[in-house]
Chimera marker file (.cmm) of the C-alpha trace (Angstrom):
<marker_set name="trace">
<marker id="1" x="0.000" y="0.000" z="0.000" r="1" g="1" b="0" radius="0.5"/>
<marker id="2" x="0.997" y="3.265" z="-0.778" r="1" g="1" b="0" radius="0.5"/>
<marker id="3" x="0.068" y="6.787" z="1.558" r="1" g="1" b="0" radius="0.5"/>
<marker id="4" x="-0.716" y="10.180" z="0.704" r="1" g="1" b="0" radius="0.5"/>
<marker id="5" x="-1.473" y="12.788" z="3.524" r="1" g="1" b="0" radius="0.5"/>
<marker id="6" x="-4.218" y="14.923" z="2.176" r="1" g="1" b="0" radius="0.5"/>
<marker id="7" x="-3.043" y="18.123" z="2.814" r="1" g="1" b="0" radius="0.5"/>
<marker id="8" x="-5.317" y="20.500" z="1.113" r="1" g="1" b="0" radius="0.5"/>
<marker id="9" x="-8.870" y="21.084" z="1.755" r="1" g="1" b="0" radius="0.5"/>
<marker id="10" x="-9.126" y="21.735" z="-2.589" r="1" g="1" b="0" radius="0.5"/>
<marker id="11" x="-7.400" y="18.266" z="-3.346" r="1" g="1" b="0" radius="0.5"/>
<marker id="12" x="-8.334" y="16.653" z="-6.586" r="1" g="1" b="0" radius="0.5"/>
<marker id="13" x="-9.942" y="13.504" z="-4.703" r="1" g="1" b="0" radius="0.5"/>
<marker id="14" x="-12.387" y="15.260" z="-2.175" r="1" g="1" b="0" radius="0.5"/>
<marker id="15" x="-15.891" y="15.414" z="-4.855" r="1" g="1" b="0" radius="0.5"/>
<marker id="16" x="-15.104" y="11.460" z="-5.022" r="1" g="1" b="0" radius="0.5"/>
<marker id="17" x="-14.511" y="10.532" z="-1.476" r="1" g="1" b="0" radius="0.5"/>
<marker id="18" x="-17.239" y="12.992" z="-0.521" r="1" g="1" b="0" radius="0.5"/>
<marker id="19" x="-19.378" y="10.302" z="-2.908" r="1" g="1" b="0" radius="0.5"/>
<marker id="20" x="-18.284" y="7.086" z="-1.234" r="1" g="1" b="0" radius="0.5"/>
<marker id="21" x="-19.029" y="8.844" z="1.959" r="1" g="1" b="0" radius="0.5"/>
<marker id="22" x="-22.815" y="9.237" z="1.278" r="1" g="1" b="0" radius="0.5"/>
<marker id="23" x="-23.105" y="5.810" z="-0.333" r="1" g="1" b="0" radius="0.5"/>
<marker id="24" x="-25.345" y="4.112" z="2.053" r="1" g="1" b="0" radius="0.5"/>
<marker id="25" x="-23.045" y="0.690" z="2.711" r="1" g="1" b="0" radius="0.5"/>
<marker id="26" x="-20.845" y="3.503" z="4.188" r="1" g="1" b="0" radius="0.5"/>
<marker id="27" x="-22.730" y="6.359" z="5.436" r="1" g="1" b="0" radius="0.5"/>
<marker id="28" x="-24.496" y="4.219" z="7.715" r="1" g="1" b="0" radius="0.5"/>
<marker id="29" x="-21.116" y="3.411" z="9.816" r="1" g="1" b="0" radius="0.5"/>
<marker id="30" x="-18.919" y="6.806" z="8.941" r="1" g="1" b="0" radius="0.5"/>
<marker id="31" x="-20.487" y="10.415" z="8.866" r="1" g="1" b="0" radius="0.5"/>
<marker id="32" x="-18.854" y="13.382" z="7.789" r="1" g="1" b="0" radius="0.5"/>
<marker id="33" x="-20.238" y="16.658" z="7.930" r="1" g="1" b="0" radius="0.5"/>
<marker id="34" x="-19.461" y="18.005" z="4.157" r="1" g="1" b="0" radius="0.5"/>
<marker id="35" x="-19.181" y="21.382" z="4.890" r="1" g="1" b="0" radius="0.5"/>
<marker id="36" x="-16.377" y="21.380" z="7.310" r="1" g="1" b="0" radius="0.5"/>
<marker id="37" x="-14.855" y="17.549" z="7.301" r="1" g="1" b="0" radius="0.5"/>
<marker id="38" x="-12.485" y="18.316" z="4.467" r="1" g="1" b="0" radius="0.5"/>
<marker id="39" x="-11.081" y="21.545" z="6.028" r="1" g="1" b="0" radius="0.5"/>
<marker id="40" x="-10.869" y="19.645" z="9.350" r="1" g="1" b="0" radius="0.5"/>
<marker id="41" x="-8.454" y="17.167" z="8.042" r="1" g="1" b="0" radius="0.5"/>
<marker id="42" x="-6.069" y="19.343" z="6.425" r="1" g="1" b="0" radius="0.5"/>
<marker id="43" x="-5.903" y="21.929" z="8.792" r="1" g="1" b="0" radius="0.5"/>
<marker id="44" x="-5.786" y="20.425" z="12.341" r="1" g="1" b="0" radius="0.5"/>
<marker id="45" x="-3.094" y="19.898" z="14.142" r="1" g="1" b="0" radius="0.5"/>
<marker id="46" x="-2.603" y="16.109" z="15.102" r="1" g="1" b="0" radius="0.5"/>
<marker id="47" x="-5.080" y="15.133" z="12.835" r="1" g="1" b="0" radius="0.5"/>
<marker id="48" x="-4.213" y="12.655" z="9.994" r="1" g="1" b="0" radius="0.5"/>
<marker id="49" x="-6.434" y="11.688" z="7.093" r="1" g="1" b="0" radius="0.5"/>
<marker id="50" x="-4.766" y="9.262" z="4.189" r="1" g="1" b="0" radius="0.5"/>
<marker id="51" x="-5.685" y="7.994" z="1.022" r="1" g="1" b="0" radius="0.5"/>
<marker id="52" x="-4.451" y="4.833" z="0.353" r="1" g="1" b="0" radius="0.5"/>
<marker id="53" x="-3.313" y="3.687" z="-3.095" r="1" g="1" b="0" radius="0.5"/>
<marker id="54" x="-2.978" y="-0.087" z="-4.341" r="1" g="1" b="0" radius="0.5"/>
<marker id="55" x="-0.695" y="0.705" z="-7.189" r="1" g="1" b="0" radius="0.5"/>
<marker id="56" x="-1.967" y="3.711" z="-8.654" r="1" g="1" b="0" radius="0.5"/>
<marker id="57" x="-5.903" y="2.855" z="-7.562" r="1" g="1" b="0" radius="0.5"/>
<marker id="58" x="-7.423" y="4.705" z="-4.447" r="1" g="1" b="0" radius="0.5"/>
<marker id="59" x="-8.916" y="1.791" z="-2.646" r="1" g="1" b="0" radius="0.5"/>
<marker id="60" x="-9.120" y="3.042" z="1.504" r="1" g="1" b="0" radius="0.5"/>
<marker id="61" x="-8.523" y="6.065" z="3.498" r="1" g="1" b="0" radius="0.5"/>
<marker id="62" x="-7.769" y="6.462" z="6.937" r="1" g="1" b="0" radius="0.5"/>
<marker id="63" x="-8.573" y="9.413" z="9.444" r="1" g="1" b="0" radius="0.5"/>
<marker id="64" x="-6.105" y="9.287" z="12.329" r="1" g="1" b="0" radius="0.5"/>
<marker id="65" x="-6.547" y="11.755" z="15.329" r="1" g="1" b="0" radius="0.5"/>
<marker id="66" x="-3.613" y="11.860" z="18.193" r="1" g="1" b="0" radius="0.5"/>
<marker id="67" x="-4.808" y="13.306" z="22.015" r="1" g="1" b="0" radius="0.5"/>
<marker id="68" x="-2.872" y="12.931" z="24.935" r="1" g="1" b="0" radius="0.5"/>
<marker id="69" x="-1.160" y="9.832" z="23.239" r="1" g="1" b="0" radius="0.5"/>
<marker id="70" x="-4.184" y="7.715" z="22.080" r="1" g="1" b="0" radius="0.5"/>
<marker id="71" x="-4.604" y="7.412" z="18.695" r="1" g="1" b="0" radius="0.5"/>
<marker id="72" x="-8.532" y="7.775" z="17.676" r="1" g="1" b="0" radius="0.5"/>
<marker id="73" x="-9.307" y="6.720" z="13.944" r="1" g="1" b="0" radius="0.5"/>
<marker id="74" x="-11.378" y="4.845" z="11.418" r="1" g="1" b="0" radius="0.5"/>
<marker id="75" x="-10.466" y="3.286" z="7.913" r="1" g="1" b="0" radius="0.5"/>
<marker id="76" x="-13.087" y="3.463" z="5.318" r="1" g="1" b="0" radius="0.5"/>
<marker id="77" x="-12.415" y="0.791" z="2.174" r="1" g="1" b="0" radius="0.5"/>
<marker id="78" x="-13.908" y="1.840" z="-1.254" r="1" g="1" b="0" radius="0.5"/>
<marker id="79" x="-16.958" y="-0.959" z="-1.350" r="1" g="1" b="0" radius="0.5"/>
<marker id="80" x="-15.454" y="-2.047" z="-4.508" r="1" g="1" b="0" radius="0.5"/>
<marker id="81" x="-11.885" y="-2.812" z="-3.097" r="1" g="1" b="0" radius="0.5"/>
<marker id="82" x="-13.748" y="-4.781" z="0.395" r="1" g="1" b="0" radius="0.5"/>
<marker id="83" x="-12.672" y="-8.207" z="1.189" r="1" g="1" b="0" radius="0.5"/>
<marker id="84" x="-8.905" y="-8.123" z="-0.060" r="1" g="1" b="0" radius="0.5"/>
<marker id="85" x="-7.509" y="-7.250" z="3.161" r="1" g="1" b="0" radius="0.5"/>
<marker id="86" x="-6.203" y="-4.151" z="2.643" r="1" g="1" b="0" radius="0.5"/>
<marker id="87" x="-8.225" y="-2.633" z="5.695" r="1" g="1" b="0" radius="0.5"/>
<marker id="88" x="-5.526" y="-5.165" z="7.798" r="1" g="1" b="0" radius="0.5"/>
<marker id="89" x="-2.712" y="-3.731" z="5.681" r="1" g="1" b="0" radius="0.5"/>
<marker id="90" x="-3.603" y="-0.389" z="6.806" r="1" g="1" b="0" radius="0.5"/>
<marker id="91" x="-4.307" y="-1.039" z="10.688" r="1" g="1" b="0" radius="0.5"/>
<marker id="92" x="-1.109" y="-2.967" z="11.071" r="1" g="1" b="0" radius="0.5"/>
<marker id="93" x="0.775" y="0.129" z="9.410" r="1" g="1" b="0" radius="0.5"/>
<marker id="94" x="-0.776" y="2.547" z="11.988" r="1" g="1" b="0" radius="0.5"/>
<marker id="95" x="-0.017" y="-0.262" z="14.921" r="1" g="1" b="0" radius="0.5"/>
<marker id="96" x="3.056" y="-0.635" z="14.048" r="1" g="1" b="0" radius="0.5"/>
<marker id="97" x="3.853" y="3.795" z="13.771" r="1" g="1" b="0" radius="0.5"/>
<marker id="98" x="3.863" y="3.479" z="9.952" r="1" g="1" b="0" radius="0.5"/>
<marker id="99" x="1.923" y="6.309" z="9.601" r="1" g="1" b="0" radius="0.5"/>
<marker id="100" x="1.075" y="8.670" z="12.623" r="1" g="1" b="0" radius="0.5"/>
<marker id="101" x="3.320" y="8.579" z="16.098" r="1" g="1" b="0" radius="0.5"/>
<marker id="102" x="3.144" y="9.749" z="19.777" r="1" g="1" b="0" radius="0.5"/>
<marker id="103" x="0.943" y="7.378" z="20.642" r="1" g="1" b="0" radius="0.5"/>
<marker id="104" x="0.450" y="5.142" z="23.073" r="1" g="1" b="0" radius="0.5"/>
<marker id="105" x="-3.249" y="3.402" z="22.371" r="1" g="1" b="0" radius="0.5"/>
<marker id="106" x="-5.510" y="3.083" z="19.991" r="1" g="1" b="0" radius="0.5"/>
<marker id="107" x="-9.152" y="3.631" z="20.471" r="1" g="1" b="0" radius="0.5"/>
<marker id="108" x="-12.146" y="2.723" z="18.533" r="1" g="1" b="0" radius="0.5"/>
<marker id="109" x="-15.811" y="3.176" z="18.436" r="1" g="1" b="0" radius="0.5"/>
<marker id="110" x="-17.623" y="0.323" z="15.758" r="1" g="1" b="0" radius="0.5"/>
<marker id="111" x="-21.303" y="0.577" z="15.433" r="1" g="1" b="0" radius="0.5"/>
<marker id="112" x="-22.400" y="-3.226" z="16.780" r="1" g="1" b="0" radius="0.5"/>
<marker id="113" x="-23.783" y="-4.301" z="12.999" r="1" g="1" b="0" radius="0.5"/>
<marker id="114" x="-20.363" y="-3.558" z="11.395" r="1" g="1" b="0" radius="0.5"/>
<marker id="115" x="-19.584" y="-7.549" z="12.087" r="1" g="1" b="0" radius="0.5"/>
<marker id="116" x="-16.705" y="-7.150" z="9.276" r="1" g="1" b="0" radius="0.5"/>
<marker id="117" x="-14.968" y="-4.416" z="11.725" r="1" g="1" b="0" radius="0.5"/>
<marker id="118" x="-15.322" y="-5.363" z="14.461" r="1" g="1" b="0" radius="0.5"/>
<marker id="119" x="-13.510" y="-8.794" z="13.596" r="1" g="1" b="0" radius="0.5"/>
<marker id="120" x="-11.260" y="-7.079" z="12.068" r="1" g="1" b="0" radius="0.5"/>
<marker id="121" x="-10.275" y="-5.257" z="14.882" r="1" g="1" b="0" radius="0.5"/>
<marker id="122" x="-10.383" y="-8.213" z="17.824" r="1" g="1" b="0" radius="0.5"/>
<marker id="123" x="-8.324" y="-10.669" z="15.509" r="1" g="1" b="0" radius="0.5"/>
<marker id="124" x="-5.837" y="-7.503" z="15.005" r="1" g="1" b="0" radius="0.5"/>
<marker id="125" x="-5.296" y="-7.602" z="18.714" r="1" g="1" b="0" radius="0.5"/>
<marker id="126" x="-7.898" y="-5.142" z="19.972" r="1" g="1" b="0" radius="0.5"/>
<marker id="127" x="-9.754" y="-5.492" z="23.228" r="1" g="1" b="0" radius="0.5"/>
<marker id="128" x="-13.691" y="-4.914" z="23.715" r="1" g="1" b="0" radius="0.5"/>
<marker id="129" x="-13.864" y="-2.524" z="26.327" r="1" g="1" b="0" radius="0.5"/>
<marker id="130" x="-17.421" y="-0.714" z="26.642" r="1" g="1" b="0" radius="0.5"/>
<marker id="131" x="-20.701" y="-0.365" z="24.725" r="1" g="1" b="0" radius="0.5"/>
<marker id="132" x="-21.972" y="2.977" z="24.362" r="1" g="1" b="0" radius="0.5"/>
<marker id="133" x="-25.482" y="2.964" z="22.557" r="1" g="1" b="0" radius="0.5"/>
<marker id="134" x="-24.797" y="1.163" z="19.454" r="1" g="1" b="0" radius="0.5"/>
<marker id="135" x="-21.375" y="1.698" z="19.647" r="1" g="1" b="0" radius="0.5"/>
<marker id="136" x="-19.110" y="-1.099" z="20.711" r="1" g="1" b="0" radius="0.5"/>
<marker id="137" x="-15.577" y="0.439" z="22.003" r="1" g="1" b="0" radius="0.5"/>
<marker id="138" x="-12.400" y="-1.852" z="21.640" r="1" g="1" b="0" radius="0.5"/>
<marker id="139" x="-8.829" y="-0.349" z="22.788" r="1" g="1" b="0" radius="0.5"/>
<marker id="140" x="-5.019" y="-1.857" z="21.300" r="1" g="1" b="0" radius="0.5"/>
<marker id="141" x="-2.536" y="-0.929" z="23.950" r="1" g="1" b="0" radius="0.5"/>
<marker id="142" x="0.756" y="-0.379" z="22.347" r="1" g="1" b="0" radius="0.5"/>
<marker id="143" x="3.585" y="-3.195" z="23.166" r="1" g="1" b="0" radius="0.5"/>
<marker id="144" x="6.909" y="-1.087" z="23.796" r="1" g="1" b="0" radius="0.5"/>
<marker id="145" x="9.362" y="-3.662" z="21.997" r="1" g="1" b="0" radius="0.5"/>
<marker id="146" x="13.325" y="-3.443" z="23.530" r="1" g="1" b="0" radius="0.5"/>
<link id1="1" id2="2" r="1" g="1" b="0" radius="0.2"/>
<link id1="2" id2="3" r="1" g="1" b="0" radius="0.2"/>
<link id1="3" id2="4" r="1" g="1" b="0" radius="0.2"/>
<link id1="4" id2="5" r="1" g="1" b="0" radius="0.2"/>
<link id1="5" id2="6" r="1" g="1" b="0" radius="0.2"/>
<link id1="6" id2="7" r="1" g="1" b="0" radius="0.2"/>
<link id1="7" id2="8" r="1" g="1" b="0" radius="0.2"/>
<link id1="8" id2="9" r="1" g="1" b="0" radius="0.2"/>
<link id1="9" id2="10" r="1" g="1" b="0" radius="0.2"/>
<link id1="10" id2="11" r="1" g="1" b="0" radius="0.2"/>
<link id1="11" id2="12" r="1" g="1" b="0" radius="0.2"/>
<link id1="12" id2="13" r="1" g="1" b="0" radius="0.2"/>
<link id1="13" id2="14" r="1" g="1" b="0" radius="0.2"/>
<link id1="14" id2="15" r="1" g="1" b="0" radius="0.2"/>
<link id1="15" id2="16" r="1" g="1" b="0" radius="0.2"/>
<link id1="16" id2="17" r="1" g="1" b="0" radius="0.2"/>
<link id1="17" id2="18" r="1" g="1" b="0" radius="0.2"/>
<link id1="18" id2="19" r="1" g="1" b="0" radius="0.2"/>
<link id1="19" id2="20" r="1" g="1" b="0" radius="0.2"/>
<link id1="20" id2="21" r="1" g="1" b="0" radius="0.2"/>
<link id1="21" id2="22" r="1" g="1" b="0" radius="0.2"/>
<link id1="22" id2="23" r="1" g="1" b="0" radius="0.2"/>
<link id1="23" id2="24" r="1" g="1" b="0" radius="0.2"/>
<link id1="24" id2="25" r="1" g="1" b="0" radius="0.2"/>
<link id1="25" id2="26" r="1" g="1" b="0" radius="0.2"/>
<link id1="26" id2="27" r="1" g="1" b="0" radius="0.2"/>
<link id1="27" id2="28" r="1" g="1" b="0" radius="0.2"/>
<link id1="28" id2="29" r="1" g="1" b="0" radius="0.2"/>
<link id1="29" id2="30" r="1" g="1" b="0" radius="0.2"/>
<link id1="30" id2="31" r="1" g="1" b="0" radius="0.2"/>
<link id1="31" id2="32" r="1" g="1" b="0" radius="0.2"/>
<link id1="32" id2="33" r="1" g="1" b="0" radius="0.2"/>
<link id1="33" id2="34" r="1" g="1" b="0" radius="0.2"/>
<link id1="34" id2="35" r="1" g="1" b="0" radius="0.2"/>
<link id1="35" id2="36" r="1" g="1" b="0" radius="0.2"/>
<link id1="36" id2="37" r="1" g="1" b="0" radius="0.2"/>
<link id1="37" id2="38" r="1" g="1" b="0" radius="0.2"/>
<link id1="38" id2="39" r="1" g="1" b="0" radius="0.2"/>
<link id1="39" id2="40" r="1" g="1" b="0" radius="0.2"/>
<link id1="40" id2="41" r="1" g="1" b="0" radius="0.2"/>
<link id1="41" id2="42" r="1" g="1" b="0" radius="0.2"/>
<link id1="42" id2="43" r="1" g="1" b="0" radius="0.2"/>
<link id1="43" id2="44" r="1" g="1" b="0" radius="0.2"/>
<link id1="44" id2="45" r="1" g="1" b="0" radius="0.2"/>
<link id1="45" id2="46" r="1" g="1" b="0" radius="0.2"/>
<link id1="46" id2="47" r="1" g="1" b="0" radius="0.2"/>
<link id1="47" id2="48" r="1" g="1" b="0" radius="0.2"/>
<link id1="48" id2="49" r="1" g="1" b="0" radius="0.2"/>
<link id1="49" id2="50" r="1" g="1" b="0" radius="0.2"/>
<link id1="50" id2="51" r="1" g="1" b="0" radius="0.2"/>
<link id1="51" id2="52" r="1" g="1" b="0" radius="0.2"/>
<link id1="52" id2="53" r="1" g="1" b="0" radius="0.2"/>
<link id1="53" id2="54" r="1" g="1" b="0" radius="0.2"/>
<link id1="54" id2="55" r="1" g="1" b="0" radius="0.2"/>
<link id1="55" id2="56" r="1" g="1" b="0" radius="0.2"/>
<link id1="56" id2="57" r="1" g="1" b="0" radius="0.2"/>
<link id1="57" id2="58" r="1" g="1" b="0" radius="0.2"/>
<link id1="58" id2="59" r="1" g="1" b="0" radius="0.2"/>
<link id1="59" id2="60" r="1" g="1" b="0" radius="0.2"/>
<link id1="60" id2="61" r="1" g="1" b="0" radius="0.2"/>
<link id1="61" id2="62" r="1" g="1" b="0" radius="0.2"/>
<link id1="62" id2="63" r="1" g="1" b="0" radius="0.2"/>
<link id1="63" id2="64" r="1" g="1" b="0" radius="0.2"/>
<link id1="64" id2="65" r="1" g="1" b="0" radius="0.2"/>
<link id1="65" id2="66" r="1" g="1" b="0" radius="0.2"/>
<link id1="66" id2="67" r="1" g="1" b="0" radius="0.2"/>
<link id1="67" id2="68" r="1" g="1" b="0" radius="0.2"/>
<link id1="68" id2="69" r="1" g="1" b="0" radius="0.2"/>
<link id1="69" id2="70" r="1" g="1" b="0" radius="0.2"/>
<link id1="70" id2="71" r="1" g="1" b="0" radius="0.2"/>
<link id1="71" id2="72" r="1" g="1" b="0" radius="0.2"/>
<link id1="72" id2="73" r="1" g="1" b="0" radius="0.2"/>
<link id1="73" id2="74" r="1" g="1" b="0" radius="0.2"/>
<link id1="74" id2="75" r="1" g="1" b="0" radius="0.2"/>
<link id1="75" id2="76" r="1" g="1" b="0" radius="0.2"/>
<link id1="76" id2="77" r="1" g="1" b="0" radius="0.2"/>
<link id1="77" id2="78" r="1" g="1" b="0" radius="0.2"/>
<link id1="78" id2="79" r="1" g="1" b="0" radius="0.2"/>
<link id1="79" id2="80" r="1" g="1" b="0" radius="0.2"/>
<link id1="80" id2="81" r="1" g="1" b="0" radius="0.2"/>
<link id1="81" id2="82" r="1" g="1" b="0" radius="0.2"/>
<link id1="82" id2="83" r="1" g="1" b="0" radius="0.2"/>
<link id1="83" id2="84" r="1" g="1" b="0" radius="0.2"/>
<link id1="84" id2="85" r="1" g="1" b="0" radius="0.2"/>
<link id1="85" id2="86" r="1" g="1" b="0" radius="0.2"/>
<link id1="86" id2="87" r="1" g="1" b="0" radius="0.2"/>
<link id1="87" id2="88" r="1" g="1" b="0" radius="0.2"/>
<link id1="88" id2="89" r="1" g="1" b="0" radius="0.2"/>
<link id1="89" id2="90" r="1" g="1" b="0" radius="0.2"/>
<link id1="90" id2="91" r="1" g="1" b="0" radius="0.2"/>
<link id1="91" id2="92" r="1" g="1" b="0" radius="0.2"/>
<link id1="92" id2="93" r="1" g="1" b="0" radius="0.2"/>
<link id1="93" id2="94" r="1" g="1" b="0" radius="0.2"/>
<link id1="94" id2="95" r="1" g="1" b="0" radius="0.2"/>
<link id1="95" id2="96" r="1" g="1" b="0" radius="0.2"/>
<link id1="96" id2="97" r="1" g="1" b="0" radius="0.2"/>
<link id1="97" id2="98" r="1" g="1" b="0" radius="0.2"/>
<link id1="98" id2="99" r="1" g="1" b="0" radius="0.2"/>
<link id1="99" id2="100" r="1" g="1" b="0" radius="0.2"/>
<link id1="100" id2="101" r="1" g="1" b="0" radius="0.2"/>
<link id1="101" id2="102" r="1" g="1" b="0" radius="0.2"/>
<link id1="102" id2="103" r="1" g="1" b="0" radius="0.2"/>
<link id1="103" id2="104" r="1" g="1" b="0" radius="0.2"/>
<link id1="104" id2="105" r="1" g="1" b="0" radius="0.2"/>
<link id1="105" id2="106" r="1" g="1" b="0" radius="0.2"/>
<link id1="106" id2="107" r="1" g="1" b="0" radius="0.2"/>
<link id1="107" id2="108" r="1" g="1" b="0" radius="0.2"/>
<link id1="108" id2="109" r="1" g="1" b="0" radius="0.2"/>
<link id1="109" id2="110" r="1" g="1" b="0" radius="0.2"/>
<link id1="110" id2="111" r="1" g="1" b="0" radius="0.2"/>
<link id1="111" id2="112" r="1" g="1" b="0" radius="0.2"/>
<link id1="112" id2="113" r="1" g="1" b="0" radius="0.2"/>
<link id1="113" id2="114" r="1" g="1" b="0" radius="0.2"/>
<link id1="114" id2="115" r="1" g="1" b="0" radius="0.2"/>
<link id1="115" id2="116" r="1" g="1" b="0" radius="0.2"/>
<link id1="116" id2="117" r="1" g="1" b="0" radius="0.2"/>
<link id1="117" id2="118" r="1" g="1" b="0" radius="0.2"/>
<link id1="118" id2="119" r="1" g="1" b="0" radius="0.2"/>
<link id1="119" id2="120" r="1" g="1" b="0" radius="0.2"/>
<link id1="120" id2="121" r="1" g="1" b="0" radius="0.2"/>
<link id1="121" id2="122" r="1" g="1" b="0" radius="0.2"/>
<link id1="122" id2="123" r="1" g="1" b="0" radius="0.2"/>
<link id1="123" id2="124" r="1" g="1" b="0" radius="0.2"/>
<link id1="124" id2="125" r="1" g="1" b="0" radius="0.2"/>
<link id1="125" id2="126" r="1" g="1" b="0" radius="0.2"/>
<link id1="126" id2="127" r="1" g="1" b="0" radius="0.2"/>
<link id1="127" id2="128" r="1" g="1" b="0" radius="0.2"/>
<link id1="128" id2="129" r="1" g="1" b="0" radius="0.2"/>
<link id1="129" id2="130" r="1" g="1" b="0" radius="0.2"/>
<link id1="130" id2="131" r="1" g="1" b="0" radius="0.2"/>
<link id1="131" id2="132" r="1" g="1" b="0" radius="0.2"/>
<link id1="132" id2="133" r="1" g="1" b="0" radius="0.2"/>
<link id1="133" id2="134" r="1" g="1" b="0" radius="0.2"/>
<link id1="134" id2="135" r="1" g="1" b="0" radius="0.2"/>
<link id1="135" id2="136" r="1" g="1" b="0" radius="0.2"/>
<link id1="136" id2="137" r="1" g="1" b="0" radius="0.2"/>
<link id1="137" id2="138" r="1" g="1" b="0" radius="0.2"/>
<link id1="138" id2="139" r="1" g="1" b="0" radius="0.2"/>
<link id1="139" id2="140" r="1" g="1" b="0" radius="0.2"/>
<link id1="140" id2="141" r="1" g="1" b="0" radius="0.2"/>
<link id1="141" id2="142" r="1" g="1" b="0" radius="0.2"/>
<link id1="142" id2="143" r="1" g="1" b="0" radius="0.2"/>
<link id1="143" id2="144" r="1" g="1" b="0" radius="0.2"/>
<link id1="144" id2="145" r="1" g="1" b="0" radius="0.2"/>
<link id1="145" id2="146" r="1" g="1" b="0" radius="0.2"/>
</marker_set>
């Protein structure tokens, strides 16, 4: 996989990710408000958001957000690209400090009926930790290798 930090809220891919956000197999598990989400991303400090290229394809992206060393993020695969694993390729870059650092956890909210994340995330090494609403929380504490 291959990772571009968007860094402009007038980059060339926004009208098509905007389009995959509202399609309903991914609106229903990742909201973005379209009239400030894109400037968010590019203009916050410790906030990450990546598109992620297969050769020269877009097939993922990833919003990363760092606060007081726990990584909060999500990883949204283009319906198309689903099922090839490169959702795992992405979360084991970001455990491993691929992609964002200064962190020491990573947190996660999955809505309960997203059964492909949420195993995903527990055979990754990610602990359930609380349910909130519909919102199961799992947590990946960060093993410190030496």
């Amino acid at each position: 996989m291959n990772y571009q930090r968007m860094m402009n809220e007038n980059d060339k891919d926004i009208p098509y990710l905007t389009s995959v956000f509202k399609l309903p197999e991914i609106s229903r598990y990742i909201s973005i408000d379209e009239q400030n989400y894109w400037h968010y991303v590019t203009s916050s400090e410790n906030v990450y958001f990546f598109k992620v290229y297969d050769d020269k394809s877009l097939v993922a992206t990833t919003h990363c957000e760092v606060v007081d060393r726990v990584l909060y993020m999500d990883i949204m695969v283009i319906p198309e690209q689903q099922g090839k694993g490169i959702a795992a390729t992405v979360l084991k870059d970001i455990q491993l400090g691929n992609l964002v650092s200064g962190f020491d956890r990573i947190e996660v909210a999955i809505d309960e009926n997203n059964v492909a994340s949420i195993r995903l995330f527990e055979k990754m090494g990610f602990d359930f930790v609380s349910k909130e609403d519909e919102l199961s929380n799992y947590v990946y504490e960060v093993k410190i290798e030496y």
